[in-house]
DSSP file (Angstrom, degrees, kcal/mol; ACC not computed):
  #  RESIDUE AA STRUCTURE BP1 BP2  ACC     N-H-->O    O-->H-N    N-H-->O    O-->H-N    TCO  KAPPA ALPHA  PHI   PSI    X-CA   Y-CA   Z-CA
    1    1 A X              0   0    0      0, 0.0     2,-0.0     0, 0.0    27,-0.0   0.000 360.0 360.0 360.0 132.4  181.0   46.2   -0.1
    2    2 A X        -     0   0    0      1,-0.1     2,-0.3    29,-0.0    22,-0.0  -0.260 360.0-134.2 -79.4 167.3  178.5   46.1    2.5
    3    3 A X        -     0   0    0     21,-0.2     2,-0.3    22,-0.1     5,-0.2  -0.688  21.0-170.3-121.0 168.8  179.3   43.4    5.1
    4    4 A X        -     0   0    0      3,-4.8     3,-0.1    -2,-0.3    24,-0.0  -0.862  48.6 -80.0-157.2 169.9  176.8   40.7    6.8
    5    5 A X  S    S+     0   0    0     -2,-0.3     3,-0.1     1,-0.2    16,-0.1   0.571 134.2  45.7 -65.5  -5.9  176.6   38.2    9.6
    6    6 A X  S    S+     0   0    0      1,-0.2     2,-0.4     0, 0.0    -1,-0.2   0.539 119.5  36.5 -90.4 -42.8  178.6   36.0    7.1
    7    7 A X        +     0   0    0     -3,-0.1    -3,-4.8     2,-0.0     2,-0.3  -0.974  69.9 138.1-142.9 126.9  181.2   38.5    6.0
    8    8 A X        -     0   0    0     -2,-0.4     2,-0.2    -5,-0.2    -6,-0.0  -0.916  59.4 -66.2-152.8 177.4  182.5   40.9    8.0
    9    9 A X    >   -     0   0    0     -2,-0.3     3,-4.5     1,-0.1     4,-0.1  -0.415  46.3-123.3 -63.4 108.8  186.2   42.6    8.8
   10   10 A X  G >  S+     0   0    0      1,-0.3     3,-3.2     2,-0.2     4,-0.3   0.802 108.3  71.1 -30.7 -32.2  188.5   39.9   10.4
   11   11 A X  G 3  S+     0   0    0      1,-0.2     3,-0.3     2,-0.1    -1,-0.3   0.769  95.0  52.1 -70.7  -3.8  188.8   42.6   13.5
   12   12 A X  G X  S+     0   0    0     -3,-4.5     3,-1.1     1,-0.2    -1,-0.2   0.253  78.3 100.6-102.1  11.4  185.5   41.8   14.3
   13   13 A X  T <  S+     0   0    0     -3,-3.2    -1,-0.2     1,-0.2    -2,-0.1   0.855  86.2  45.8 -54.6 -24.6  186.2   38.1   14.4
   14   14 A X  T 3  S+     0   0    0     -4,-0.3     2,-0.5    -3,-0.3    -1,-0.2   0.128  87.4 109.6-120.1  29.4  186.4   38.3   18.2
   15   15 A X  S <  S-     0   0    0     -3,-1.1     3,-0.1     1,-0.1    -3,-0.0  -0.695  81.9 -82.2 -93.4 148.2  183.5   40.2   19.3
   16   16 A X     >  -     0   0    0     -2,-0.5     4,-2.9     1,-0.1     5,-0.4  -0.214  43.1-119.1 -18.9 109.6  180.4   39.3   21.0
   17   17 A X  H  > S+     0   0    0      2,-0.2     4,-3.6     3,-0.2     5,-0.2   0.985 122.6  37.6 -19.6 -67.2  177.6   37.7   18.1
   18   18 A X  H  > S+     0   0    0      2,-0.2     4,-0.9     1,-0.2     5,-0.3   0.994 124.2  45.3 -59.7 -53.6  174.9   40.8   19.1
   19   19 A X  H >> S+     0   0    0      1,-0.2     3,-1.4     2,-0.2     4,-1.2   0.987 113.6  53.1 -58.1 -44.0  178.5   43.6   19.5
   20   20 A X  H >X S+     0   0    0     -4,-2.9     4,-3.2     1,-0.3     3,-0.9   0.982 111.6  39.8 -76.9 -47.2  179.5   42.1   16.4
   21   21 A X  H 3< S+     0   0    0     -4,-3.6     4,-0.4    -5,-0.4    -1,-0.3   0.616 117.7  47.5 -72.7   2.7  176.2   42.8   14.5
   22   22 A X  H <X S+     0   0    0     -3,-1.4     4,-1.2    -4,-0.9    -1,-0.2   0.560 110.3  51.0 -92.6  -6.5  175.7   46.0   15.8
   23   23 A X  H <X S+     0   0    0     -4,-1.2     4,-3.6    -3,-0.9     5,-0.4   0.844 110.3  47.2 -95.9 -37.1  179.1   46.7   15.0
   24   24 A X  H  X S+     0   0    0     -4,-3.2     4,-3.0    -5,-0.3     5,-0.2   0.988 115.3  54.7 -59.5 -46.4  178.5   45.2   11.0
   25   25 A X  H  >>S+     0   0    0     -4,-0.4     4,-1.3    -5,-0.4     5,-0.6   0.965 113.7  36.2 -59.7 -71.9  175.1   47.7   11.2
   26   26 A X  H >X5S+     0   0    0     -4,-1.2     4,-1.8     2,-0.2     3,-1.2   0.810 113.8  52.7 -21.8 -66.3  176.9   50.8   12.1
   27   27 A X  H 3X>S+     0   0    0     -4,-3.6     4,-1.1     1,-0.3     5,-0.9   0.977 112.0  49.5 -81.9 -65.0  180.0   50.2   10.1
   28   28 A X  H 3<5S+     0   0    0     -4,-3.0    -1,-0.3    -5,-0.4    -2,-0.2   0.711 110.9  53.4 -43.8  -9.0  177.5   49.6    6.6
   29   29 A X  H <X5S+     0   0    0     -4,-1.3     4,-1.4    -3,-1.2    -2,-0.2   0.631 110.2  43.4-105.1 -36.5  175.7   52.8    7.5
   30   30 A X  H  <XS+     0   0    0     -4,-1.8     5,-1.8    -5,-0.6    -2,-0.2   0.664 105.7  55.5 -86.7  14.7  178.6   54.7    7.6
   31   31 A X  T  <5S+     0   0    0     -4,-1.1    -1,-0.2     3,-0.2    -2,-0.2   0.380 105.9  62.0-113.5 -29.9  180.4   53.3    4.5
   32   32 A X  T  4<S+     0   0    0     -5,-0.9    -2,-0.2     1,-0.2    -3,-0.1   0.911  99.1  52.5 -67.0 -18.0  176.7   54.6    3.2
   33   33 A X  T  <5S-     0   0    0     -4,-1.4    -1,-0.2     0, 0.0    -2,-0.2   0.631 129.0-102.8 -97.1 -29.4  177.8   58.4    4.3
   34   34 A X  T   5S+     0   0    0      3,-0.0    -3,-0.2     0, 0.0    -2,-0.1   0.502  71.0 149.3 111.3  -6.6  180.9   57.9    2.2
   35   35 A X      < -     0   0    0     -5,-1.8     2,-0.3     1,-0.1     0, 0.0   0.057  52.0-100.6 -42.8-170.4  183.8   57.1    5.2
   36   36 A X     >  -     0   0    0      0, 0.0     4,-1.4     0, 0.0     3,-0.3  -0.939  29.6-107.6-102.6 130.1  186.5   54.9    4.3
   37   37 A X  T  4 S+     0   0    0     -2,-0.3     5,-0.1     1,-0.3    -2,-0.1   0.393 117.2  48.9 -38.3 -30.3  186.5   51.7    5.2
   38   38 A X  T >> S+     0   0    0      2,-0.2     3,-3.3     3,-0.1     4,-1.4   0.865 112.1  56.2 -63.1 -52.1  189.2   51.7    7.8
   39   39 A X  H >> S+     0   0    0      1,-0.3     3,-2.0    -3,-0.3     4,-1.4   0.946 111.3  41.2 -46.7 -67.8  187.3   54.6    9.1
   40   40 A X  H 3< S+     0   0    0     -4,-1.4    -1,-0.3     1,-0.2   -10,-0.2   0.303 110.6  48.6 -91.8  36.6  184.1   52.8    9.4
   41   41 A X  H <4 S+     0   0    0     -3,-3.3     4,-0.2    -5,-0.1    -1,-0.2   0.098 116.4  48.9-123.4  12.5  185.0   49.3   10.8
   42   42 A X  H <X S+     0   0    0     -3,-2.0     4,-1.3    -4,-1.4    -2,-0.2   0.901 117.9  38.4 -97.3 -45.0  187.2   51.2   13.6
   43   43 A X  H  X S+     0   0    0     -4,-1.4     4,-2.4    -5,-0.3     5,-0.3   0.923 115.1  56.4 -89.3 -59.5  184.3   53.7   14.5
   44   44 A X  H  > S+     0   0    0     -5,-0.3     4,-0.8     2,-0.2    -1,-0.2   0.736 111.0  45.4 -55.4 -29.2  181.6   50.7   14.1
   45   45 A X  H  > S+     0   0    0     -4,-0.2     4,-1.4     2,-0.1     3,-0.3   0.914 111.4  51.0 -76.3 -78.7  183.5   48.7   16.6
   46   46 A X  H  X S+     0   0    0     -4,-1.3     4,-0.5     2,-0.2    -2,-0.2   0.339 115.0  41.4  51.0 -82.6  183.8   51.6   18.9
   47   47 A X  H >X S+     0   0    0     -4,-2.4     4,-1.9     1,-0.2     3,-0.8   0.935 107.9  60.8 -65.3 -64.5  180.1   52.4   18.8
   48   48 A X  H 3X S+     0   0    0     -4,-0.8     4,-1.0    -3,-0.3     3,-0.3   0.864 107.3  43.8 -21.7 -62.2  179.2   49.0   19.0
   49   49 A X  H 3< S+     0   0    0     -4,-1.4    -1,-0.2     2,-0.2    -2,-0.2   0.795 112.4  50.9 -73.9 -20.2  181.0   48.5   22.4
   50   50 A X  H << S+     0   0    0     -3,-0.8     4,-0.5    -4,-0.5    -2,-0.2   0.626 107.3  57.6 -71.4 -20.5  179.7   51.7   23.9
   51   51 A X  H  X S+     0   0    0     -4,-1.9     4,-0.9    -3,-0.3    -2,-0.2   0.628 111.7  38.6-108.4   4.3  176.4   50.5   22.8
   52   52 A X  H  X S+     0   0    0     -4,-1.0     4,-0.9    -5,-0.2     6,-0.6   0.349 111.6  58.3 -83.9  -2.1  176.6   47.2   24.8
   53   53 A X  H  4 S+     0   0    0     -5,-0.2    -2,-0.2     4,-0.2    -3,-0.1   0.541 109.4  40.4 -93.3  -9.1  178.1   48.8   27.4
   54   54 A X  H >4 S+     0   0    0     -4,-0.5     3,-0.9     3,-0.1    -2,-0.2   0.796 120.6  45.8 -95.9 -59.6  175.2   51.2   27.8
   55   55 A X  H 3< S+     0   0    0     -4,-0.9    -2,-0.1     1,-0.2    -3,-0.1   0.471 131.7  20.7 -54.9 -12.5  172.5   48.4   27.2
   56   56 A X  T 3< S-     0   0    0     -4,-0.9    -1,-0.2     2,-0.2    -3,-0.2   0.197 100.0-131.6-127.4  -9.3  174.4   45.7   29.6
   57   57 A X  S <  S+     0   0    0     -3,-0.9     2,-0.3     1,-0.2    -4,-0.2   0.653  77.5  14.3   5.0  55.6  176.1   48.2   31.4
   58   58 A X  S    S-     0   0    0     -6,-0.6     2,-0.3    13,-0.0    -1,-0.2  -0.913 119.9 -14.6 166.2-120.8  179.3   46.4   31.2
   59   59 A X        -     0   0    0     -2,-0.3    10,-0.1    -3,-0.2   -10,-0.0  -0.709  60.2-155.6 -99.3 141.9  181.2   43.3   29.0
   60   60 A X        +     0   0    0     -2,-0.3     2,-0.2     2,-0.1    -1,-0.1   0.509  68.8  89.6-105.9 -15.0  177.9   41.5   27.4
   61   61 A X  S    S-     0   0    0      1,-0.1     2,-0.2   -45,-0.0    -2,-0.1  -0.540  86.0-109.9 -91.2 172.4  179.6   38.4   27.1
   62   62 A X        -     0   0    0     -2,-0.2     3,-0.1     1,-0.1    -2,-0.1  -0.378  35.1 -95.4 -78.5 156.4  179.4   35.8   30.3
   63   63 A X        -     0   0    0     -2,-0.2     2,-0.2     1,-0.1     5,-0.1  -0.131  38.1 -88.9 -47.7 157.7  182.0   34.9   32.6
   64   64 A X    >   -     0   0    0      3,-0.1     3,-2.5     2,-0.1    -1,-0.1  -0.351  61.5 -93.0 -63.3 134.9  184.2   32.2   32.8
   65   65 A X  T 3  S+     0   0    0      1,-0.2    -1,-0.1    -2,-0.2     3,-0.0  -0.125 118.3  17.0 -23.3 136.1  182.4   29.4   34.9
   66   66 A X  T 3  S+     0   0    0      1,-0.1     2,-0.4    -3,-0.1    -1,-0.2   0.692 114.4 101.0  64.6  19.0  183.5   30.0   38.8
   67   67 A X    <   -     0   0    0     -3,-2.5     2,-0.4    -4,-0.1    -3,-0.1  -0.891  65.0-141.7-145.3 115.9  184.8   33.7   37.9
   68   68 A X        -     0   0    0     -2,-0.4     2,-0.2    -5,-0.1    -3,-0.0  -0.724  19.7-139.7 -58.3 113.4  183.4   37.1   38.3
   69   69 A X        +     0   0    0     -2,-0.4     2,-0.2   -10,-0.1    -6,-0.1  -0.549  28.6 178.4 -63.7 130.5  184.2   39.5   35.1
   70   70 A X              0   0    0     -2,-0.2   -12,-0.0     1,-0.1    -1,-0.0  -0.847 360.0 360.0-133.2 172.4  185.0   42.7   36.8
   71   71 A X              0   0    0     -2,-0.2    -1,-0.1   -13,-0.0   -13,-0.0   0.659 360.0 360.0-115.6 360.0  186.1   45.9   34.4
């Protein structure tokens, strides 16, 4: 079943909003190729954080007030 900004995989409860829909986009395109579902909500997070981490070039969410996020 494909998953949406509404329903998605409890492991993606704690992602960024934007990582978390890239993560849904990804993981539905590869459940279209035929993975298995494990397969493609592990790989969809994955990608997902590599692909805010090249577009933001680091953690996309902000810091705490008064704290510098470092990696």
């Amino acid at each position: 079943m494909p998953w949406s900004e509404a329903y998605y995989p409890v492991s993606m409860k704690n992602l960024p909003p934007v990582v978390r829909a890239k993560a849904i986009e990804i993981a539905n395109a590869l459940l279209e190729a035929g993975r298995p579902e494990g397969q493609a909500i592990r790989i969809g997070i994955a990608r997902a954080k590599q692909w805010a981490a090249r577009r933001w070039g680091g953690d996309p969410r902000p810091a705490p007030a008064g704290r510098a996020r470092f990696s």
